[in-house]
mmCIF file of the C-alpha atoms, coordinates in Angstrom:
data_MODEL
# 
_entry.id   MODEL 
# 
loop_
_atom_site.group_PDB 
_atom_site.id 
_atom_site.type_symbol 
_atom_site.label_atom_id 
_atom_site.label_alt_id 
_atom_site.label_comp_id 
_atom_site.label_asym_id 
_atom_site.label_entity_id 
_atom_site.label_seq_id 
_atom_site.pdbx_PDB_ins_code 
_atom_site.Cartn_x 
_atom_site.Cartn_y 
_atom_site.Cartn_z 
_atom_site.occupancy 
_atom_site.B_iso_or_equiv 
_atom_site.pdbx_formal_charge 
_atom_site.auth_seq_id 
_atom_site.auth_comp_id 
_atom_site.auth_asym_id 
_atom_site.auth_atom_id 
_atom_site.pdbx_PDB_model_num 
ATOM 1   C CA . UNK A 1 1   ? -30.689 -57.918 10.431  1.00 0.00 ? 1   UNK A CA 1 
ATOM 2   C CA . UNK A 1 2   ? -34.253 -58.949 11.065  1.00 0.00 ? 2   UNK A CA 1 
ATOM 3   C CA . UNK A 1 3   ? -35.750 -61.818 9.866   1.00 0.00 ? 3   UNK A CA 1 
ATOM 4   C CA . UNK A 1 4   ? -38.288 -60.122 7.013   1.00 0.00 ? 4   UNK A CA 1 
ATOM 5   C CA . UNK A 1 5   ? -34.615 -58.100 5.886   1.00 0.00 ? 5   UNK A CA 1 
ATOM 6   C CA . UNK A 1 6   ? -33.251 -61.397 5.648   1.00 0.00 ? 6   UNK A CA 1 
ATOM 7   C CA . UNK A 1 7   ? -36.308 -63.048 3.448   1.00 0.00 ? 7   UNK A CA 1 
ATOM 8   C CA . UNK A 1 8   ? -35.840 -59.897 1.205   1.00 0.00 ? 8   UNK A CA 1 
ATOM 9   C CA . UNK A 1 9   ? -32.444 -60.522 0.415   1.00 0.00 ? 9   UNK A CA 1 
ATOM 10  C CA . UNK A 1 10  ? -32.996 -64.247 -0.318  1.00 0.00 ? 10  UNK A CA 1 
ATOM 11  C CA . UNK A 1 11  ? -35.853 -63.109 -2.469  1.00 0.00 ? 11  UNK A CA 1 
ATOM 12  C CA . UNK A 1 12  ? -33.530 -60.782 -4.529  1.00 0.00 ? 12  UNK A CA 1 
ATOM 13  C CA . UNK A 1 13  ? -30.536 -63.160 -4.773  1.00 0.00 ? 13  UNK A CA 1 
ATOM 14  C CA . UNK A 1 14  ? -32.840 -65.892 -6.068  1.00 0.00 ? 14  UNK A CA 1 
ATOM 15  C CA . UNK A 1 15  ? -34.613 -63.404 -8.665  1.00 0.00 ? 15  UNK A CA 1 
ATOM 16  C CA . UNK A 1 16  ? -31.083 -62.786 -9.804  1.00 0.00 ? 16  UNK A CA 1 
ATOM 17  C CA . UNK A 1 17  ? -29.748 -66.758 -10.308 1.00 0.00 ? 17  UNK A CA 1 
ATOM 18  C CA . UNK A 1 18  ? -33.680 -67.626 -12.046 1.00 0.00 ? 18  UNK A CA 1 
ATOM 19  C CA . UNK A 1 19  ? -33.506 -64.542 -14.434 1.00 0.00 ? 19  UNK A CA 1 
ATOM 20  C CA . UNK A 1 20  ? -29.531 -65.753 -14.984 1.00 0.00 ? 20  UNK A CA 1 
ATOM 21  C CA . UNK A 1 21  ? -30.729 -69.334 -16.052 1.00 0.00 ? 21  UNK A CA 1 
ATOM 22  C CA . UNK A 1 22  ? -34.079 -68.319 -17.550 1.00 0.00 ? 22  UNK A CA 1 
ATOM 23  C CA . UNK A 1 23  ? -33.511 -65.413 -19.773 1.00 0.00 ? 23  UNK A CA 1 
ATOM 24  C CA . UNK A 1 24  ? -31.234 -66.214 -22.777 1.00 0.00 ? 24  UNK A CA 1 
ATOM 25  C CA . UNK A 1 25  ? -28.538 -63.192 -21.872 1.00 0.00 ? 25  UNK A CA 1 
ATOM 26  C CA . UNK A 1 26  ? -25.294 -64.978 -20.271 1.00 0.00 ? 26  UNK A CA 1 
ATOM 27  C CA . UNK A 1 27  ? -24.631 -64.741 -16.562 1.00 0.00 ? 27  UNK A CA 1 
ATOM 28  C CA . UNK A 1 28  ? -22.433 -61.088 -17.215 1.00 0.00 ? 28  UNK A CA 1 
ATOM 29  C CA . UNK A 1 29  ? -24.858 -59.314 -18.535 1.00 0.00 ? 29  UNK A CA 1 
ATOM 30  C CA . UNK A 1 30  ? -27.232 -60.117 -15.563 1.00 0.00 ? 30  UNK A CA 1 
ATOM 31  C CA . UNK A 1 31  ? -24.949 -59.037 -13.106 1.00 0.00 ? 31  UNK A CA 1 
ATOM 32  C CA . UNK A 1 32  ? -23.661 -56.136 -15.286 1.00 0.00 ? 32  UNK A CA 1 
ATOM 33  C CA . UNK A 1 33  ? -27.596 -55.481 -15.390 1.00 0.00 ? 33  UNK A CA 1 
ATOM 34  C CA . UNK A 1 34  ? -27.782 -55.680 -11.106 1.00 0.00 ? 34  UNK A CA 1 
ATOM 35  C CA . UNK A 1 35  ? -24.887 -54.183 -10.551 1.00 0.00 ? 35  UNK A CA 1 
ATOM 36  C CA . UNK A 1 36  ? -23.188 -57.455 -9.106  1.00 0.00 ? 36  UNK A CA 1 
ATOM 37  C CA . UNK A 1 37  ? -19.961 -59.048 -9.743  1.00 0.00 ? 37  UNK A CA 1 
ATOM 38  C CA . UNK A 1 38  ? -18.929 -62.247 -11.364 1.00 0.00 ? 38  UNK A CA 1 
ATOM 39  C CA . UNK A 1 39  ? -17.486 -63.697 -8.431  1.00 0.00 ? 39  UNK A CA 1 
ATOM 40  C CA . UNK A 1 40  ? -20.533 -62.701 -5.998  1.00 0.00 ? 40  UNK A CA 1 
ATOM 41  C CA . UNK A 1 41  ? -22.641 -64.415 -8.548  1.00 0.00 ? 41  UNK A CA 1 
ATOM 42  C CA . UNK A 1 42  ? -21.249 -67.592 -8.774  1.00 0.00 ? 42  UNK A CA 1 
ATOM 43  C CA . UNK A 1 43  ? -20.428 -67.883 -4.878  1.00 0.00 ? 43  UNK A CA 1 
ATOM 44  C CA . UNK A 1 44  ? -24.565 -67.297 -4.600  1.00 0.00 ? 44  UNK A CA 1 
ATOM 45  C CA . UNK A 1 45  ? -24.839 -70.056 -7.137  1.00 0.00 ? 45  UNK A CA 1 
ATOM 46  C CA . UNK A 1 46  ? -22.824 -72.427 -5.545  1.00 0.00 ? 46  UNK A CA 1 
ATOM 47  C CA . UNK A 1 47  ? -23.779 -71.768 -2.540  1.00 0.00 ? 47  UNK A CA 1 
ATOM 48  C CA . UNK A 1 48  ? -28.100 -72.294 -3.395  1.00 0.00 ? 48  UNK A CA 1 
ATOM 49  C CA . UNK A 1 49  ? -26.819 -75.863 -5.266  1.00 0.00 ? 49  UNK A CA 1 
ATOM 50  C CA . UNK A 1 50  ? -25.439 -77.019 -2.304  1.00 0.00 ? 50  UNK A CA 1 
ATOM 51  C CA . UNK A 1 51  ? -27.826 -76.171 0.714   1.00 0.00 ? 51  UNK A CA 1 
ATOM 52  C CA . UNK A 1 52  ? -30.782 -74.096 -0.985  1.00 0.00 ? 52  UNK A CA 1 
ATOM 53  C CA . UNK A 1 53  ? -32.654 -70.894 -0.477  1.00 0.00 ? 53  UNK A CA 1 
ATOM 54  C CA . UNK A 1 54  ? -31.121 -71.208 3.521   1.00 0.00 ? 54  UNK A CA 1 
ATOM 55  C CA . UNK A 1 55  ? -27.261 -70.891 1.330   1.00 0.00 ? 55  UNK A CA 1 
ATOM 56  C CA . UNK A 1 56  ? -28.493 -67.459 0.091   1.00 0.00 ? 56  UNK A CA 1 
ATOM 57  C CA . UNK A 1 57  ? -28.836 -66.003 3.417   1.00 0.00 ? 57  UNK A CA 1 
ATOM 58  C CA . UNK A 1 58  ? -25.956 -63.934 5.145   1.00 0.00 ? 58  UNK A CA 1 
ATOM 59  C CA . UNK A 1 59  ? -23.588 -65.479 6.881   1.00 0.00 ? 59  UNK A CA 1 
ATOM 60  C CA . UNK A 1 60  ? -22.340 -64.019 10.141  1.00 0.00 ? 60  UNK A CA 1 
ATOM 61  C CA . UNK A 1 61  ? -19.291 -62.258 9.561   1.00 0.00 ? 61  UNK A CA 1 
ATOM 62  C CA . UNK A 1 62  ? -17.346 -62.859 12.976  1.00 0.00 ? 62  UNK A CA 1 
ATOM 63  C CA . UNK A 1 63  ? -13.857 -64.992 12.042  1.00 0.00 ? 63  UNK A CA 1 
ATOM 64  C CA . UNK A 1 64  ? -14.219 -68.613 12.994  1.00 0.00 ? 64  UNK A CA 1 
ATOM 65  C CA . UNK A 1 65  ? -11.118 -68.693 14.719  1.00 0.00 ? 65  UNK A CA 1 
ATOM 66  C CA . UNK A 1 66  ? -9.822  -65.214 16.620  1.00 0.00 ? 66  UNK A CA 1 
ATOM 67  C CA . UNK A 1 67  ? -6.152  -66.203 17.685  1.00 0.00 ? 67  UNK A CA 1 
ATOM 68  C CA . UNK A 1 68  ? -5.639  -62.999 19.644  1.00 0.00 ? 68  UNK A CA 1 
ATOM 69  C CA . UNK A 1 69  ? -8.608  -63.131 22.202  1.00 0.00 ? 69  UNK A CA 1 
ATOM 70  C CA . UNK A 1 70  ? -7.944  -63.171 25.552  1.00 0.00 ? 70  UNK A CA 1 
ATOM 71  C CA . UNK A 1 71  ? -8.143  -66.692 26.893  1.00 0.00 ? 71  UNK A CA 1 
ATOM 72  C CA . UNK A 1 72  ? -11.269 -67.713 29.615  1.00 0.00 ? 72  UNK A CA 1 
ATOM 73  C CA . UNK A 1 73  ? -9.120  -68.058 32.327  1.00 0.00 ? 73  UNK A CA 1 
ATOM 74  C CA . UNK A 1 74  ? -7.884  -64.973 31.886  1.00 0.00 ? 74  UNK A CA 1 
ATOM 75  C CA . UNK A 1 75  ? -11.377 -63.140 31.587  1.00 0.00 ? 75  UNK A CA 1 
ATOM 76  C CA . UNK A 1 76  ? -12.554 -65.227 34.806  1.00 0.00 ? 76  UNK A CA 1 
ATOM 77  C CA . UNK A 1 77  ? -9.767  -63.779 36.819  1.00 0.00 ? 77  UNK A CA 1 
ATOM 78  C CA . UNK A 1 78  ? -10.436 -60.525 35.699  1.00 0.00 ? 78  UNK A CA 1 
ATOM 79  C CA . UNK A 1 79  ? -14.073 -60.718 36.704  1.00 0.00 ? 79  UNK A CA 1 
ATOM 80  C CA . UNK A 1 80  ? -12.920 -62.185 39.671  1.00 0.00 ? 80  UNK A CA 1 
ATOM 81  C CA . UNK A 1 81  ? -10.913 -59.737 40.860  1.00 0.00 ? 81  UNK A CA 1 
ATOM 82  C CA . UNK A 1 82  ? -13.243 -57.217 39.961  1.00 0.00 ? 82  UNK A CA 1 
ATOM 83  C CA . UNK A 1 83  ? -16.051 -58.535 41.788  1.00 0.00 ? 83  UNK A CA 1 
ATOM 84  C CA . UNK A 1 84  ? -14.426 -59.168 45.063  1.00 0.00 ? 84  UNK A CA 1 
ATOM 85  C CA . UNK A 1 85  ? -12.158 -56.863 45.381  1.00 0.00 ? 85  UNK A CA 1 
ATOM 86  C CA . UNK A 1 86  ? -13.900 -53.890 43.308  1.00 0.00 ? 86  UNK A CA 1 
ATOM 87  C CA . UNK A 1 87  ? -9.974  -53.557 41.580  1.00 0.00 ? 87  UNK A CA 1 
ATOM 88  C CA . UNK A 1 88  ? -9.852  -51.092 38.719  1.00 0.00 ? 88  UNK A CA 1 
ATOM 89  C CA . UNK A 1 89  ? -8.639  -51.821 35.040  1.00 0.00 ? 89  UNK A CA 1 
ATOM 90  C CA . UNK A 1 90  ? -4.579  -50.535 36.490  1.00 0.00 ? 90  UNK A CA 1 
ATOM 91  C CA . UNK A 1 91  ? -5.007  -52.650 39.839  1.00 0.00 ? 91  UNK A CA 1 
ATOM 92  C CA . UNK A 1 92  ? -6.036  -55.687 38.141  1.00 0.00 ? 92  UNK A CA 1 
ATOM 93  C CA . UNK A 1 93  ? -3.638  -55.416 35.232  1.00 0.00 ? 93  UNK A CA 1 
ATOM 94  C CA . UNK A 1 94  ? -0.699  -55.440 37.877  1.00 0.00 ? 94  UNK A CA 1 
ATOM 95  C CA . UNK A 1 95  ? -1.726  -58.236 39.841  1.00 0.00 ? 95  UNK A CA 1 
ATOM 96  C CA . UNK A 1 96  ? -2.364  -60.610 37.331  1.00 0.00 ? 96  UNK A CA 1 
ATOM 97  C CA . UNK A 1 97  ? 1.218   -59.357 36.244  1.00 0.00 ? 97  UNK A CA 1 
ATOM 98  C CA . UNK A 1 98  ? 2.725   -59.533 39.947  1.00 0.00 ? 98  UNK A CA 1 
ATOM 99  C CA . UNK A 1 99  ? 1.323   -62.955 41.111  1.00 0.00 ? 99  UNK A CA 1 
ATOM 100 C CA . UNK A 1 100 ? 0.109   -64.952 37.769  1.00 0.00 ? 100 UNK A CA 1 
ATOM 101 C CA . UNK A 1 101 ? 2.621   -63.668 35.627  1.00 0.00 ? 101 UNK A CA 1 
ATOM 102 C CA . UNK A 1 102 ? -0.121  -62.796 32.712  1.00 0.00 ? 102 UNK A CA 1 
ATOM 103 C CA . UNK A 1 103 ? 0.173   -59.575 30.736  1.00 0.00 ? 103 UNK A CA 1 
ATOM 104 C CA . UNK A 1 104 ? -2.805  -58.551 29.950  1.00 0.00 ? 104 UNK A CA 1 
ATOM 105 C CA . UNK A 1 105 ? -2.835  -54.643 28.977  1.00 0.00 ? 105 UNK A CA 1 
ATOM 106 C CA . UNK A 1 106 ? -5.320  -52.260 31.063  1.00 0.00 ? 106 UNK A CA 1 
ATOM 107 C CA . UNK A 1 107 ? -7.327  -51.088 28.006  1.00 0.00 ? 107 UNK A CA 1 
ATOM 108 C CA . UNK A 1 108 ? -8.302  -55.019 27.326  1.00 0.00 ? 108 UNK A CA 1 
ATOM 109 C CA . UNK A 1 109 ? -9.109  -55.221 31.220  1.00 0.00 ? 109 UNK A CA 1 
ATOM 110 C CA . UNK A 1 110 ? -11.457 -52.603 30.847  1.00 0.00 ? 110 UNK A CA 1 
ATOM 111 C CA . UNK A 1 111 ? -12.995 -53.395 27.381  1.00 0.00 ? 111 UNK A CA 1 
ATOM 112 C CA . UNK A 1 112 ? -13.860 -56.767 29.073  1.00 0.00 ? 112 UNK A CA 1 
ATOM 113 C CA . UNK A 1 113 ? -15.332 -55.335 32.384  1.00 0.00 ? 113 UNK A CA 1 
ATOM 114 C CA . UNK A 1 114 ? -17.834 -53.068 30.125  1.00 0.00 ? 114 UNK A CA 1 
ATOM 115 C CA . UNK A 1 115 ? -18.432 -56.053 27.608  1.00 0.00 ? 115 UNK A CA 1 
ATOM 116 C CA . UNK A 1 116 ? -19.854 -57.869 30.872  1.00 0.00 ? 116 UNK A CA 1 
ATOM 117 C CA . UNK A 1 117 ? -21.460 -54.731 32.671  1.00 0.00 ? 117 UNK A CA 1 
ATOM 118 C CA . UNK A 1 118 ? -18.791 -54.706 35.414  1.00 0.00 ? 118 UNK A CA 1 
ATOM 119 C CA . UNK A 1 119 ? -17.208 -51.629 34.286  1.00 0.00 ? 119 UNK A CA 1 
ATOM 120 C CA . UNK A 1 120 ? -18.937 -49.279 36.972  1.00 0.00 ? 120 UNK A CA 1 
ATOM 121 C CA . UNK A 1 121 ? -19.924 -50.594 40.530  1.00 0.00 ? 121 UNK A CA 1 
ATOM 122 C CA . UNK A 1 122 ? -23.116 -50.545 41.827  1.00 0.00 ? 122 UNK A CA 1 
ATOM 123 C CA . UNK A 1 123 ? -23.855 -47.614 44.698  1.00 0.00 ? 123 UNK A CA 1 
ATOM 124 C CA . UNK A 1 124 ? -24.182 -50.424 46.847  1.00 0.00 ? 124 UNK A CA 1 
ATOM 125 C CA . UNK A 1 125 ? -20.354 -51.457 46.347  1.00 0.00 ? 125 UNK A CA 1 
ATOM 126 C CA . UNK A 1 126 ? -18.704 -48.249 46.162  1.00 0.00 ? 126 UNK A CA 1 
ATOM 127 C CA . UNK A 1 127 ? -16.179 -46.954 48.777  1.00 0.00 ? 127 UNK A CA 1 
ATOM 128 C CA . UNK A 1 128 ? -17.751 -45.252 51.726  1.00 0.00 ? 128 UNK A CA 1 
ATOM 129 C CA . UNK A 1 129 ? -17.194 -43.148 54.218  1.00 0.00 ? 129 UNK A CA 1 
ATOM 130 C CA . UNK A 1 130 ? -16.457 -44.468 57.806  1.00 0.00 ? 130 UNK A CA 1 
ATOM 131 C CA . UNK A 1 131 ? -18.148 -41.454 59.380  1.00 0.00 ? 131 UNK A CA 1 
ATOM 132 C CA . UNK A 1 132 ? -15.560 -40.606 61.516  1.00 0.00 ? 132 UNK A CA 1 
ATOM 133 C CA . UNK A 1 133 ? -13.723 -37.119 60.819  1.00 0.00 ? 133 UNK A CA 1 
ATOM 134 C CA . UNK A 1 134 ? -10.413 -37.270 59.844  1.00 0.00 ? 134 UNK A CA 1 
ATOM 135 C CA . UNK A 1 135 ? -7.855  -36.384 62.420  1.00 0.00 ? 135 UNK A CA 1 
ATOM 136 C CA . UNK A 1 136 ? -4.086  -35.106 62.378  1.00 0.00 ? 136 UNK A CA 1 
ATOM 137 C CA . UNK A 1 137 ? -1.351  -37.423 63.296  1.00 0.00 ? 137 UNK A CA 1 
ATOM 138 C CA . UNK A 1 138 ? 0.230   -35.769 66.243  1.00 0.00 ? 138 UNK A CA 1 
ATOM 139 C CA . UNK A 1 139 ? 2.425   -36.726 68.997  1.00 0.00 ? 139 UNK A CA 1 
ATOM 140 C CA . UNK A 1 140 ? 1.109   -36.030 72.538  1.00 0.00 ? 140 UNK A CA 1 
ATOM 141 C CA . UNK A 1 141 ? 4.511   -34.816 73.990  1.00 0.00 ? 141 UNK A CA 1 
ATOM 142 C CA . UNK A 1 142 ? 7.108   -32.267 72.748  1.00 0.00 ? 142 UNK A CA 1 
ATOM 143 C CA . UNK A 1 143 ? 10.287  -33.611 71.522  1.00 0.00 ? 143 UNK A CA 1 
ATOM 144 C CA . UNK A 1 144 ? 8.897   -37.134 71.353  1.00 0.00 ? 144 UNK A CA 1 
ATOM 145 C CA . UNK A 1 145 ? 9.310   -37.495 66.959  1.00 0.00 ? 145 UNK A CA 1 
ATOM 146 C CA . UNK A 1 146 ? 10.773  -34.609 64.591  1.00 0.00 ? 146 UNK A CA 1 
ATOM 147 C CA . UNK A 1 147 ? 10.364  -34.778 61.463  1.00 0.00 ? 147 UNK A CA 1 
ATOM 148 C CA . UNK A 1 148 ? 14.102  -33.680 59.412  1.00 0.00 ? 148 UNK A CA 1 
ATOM 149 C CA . UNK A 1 149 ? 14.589  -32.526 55.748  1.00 0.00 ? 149 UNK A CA 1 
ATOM 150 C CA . UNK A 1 150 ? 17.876  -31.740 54.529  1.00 0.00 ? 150 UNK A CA 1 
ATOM 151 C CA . UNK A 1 151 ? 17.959  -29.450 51.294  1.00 0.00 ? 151 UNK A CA 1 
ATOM 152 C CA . UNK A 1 152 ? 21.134  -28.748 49.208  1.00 0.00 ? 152 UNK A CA 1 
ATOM 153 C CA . UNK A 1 153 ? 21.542  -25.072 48.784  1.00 0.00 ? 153 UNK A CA 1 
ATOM 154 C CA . UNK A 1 154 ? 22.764  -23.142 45.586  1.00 0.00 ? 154 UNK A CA 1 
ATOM 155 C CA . UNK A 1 155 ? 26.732  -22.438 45.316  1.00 0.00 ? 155 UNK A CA 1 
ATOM 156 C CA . UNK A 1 156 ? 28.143  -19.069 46.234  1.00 0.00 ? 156 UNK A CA 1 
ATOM 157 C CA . UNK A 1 157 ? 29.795  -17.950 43.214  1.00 0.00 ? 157 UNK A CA 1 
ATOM 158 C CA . UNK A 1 158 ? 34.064  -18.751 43.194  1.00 0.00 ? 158 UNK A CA 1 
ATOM 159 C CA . UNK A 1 159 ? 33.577  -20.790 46.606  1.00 0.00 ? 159 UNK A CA 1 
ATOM 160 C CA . UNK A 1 160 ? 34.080  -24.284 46.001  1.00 0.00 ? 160 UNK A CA 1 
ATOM 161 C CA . UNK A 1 161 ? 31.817  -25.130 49.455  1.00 0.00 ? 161 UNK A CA 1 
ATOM 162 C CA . UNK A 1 162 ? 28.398  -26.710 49.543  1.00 0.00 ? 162 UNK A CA 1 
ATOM 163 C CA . UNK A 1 163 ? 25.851  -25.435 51.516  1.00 0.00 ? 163 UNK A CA 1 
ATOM 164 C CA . UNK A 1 164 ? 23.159  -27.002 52.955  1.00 0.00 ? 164 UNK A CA 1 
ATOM 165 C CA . UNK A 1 165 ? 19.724  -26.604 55.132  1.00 0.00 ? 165 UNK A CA 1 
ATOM 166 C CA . UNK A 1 166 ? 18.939  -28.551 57.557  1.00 0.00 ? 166 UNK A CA 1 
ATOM 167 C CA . UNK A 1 167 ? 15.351  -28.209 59.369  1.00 0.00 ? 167 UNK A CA 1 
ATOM 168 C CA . UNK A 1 168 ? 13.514  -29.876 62.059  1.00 0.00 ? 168 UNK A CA 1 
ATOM 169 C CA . UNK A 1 169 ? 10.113  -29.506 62.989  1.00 0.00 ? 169 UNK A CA 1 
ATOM 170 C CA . UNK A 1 170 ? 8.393   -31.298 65.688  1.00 0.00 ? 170 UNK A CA 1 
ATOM 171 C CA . UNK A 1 171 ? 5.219   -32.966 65.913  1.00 0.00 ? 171 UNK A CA 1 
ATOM 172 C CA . UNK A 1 172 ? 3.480   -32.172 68.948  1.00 0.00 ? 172 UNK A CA 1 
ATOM 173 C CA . UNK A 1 173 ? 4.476   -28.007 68.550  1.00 0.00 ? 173 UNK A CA 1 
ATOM 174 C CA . UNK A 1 174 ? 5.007   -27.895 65.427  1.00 0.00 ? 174 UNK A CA 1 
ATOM 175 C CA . UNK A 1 175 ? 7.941   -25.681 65.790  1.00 0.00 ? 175 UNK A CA 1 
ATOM 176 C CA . UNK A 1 176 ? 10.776  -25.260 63.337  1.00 0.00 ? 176 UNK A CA 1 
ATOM 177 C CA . UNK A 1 177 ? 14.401  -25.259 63.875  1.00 0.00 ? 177 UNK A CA 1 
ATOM 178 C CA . UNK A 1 178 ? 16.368  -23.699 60.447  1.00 0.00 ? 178 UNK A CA 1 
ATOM 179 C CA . UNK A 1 179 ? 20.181  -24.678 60.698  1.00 0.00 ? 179 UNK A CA 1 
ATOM 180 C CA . UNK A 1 180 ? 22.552  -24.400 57.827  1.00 0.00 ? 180 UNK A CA 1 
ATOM 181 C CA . UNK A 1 181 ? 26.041  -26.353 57.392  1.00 0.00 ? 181 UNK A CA 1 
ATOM 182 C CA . UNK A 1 182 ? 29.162  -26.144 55.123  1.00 0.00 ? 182 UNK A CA 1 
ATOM 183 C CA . UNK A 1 183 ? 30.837  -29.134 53.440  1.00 0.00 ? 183 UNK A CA 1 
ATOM 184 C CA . UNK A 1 184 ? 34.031  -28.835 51.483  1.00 0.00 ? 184 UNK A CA 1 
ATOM 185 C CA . UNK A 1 185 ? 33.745  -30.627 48.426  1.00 0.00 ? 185 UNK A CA 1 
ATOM 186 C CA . UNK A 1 186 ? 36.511  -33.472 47.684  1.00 0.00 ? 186 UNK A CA 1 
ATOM 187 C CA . UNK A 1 187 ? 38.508  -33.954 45.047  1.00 0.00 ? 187 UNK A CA 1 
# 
């Protein structure tokens, strides 16, 4: 609110407690007549007996005491983090959990990195590219490392054996080797 909204509304609420104490209706009919209640009226008045026209203004609405903010220390960390290691919201939520044994959920991590403009890096910051081009793993000689992946296969229907795939492929050639097995089941 600026400040000439602000002298308006002091203006108004003392027009309302000088007609209320000038005029000879009683202090319901005025604020029947403004459209005001009782209790608003009498707060006002209390209020401009004690510290003046500066009691009429508004007061800031923001609780004196918010029990469920997140502490300082907790924010500074955050920030922290954030700044030197460019973490996100889910990285930073997980280390405070893995090595300060906070709780702190992401969506609060991020609400606070936007509250202080840290919510998106600068160009400057973000990750980038090394240049070179990215190159296969391989293995320069045939045979040296296979890579194996064993699958279980479907059930023949009335056999009580298992079947399954076994397959090899190597990383220099790149060849695959298929081989299936049988298992009896146990039991």
């Amino acid at each position: 609110m600026t400040k000439n909204e602000q002298n308006r509304v002091v203006a108004w609420r003392l027009k309302i407690l000088r007609e209320a104490n000038d005029l000879p209706r009683g202090v319901a009919q005025t604020c029947r007549h403004f459209g005001l209640s009782r209790q608003t009226f009498y707060k006002w008045r209390a209020r401009y007996k004690t510290h003046g026209e500066a009691g009429l203004c508004d007061r800031p609405r923001t609780p004196l005491h918010s029990p469920g903010t997140t502490p300082r220390p907790v924010i500074s960390k955050i920030l922290y983090l954030r700044e030197r290691y460019r973490f996100g919201p889910a990285r930073i939520t997980s280390y405070l959990h893995r090595f300060h044994n906070m709780d702190v959920a992401r969506s609060t991590v991020h609400r606070i990195l936007i509250r202080y403009g840290m919510n998106r890096l600068p160009v400057n910051q973000k990750r980038q590219s090394t240049g070179r081009p990215w190159h296969r793993y391989e293995k320069p000689q045939p045979g040296h490392r296979l890579q194996i992946d064993v699958k279980f296969l479907e059930r023949i229907a009335g056999s009580r054996k298992r079947l399954y795939q076994f397959t090899a492929i190597d990383d220099c050639t790149l060849s695959r080797v298929n081989q299936g097995d049988n298992a009896r089941q146990s039991g």
